[in-house]
N, C-alpha and C positions, 0 to 999 in steps of 0.2 A: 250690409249684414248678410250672410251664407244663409241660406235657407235649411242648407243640409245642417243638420248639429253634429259634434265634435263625436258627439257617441255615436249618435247613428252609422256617420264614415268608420270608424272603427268595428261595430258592429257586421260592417259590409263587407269589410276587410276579413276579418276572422272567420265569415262565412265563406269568402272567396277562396279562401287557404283552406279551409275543410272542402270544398267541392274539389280542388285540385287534388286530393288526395284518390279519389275514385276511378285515373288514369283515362277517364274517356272526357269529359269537360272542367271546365275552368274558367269559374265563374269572376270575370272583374269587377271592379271597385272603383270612385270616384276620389276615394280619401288619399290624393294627391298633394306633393310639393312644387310649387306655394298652391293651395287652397283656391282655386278661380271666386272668383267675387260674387257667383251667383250660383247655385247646385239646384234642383226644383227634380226629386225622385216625382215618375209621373204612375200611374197605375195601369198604363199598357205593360203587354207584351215587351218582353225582353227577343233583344236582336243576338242571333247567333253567326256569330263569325266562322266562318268555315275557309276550309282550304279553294273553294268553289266563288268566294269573294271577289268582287274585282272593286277597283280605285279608279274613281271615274272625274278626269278636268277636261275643262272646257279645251274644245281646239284651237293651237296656237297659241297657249299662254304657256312657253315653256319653263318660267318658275314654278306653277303650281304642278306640273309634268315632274320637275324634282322634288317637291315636296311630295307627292304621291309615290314616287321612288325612294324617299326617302321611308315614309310610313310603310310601304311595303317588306322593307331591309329589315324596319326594328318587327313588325311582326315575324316576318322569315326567324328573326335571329331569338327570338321567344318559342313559336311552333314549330319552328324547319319548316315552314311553308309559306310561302311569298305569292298575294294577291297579286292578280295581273293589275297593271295602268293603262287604261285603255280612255278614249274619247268618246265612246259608244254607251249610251246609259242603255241598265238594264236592270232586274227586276232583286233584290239583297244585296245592295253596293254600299259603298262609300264613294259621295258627293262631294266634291270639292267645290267651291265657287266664290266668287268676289260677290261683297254687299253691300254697296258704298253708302246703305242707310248708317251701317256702324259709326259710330262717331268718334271710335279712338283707334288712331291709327294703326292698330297692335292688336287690338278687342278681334272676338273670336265671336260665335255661337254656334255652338255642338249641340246637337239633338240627334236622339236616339231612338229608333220604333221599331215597331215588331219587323219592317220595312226597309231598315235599312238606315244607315248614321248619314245625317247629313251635316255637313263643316262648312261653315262662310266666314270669311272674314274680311275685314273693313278693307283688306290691303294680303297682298302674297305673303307678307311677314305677318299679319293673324292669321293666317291658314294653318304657317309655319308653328304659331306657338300653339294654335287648338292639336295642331297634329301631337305635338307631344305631350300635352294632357291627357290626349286619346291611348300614345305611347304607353303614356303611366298609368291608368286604367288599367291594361292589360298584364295579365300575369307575366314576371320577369323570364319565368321557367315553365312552359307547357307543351313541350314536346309533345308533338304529332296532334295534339289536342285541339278542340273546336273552343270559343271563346263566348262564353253568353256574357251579354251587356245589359242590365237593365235600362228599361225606358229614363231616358234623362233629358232636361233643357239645360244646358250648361250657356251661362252669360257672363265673359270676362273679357275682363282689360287690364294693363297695368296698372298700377298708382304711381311709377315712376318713370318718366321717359328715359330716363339714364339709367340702364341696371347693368354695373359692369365688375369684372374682378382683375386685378393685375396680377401680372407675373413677370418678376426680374430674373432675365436669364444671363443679367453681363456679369453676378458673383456666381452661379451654379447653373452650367450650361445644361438643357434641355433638350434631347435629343427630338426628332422632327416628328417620331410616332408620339413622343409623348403631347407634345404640342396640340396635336391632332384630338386626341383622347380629353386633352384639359379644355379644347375647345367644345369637344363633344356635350362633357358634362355644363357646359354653361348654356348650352342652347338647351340641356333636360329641362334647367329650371330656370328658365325661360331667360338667361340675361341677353343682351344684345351688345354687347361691349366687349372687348377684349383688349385689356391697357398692354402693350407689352416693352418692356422696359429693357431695349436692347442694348441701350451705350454707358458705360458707367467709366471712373478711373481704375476697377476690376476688370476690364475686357471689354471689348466693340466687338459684337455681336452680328454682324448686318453685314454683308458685303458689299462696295459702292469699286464696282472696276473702276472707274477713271480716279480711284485713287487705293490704289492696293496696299498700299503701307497701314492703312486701317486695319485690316486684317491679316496681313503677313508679321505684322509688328501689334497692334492694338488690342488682336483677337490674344494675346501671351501674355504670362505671368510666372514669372520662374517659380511663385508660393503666394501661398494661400496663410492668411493671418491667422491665428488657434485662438478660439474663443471670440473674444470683444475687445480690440486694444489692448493686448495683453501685452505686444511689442515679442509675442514669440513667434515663429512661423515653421511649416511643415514641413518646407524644404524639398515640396514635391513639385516641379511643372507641369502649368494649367492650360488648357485652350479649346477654342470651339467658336463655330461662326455658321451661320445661314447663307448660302447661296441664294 
């Protein structure tokens, strides 16, 4: 059961979006998709994100080095201002670290103080998914803007070890940006899967050099079917394949 209620996240929300309006702060919100399994609003001090932030992992663990790179990007790409990643702790950061008390290999816990946000998780892929809770928290739009967070204990995990979406690209080919972008949105809301359905009798998708008839012949279609077995066709030529 979420501690937070349904009203309250919404509440927080509408407040967050009134503070953005004042061009100097911007105030985040927990009322995230999917909803973490545990939200606990505390009565400290709210922590202010500034351009003067830094992201601090442990030395030598270069997964969580890109996860912190990562969290840096989606802030940049909200404020225009990208926290440094550094291995040096210091005094209004963001903590990265592993906690192998967690018990679900996915599970996260985010807490937030006047202090500074500290993030553990059971494993580099909880770090991974608290980072983008943390992500979504954060206003989409706050140019040049400083970020206050409310005090929060946030405790989550999946309830599914498989959370995946597919995408068939051997009827309608997907160019390589877009691919990138479809994968982006599935780490937002936290999947960990990516079906992708390259070979069909519509086109072979995948390139396999020791056999290039796959795609010099496989990747074609002189036409594309109109509708649903309609038995009509378009008469346009189709192709595309992945190096």
């Amino acid at each position: 059961m979420n501690k937070l209620s349904k009203c309250t996240l919404l509440c927080a929300a509408f407040v967050g979006m009134i503070a953005c309006s004042d061009g100097k702060i911007a105030k985040g919100d927990y009322g995230v998709i999917p909803l973490p399994q545990e939200v606990s609003i505390t009565n400290g001090a709210s922590f202010v994100l500034t351009s003067s932030t830094s992201i601090i992992y442990p030395e030598g663990n270069d997964l969580l080095k890109q996860a912190g790179e990562f969290l840096a990007s989606y802030v940049k790409e909200a404020t225009g201002y990208a926290p440094k990643v550094v291995t040096e702790k210091s005094s209004k950061s963001t903590l990265l670290s592993i906690d192998k008390s967690i018990s679900n290999p996915e599970g996260y816990r985010l807490t937030v103080t006047q202090e500074g946000i500290e993030l553990a998780g059971a494993s580099e892929a909880g770090v991974f998914y608290g980072i983008q809770t943390l992500r979504k928290s954060i206003p989409a739009v706050a140019e040049g803007m400083d970020i206050e967070l409310p005090a929060v204990t946030i405790n989550d995990y999946p309830r599914f070890a498989y959370r995946g979406m597919h995408l068939d690209v051997s009827r309608h080919f997907f160019p390589v940006e877009s691919i990138k972008k479809y994968i982006d949105i599935l780490a937002l809301h936290n999947m960990n899967t990516f079906r992708w359905h390259l070979t069909d009798d519509q086109g072979w998708r995948i390139e396999i050099k020791k056999y290039p008839e796959l795609t010099t012949i496989g990747s074609k279609r002189k036409e594309t079917v109109i509708g649903h077995n309609t038995g009509e066709y378009d008469g346009k030529p189709y192709e595309g394949f992945y190096t």
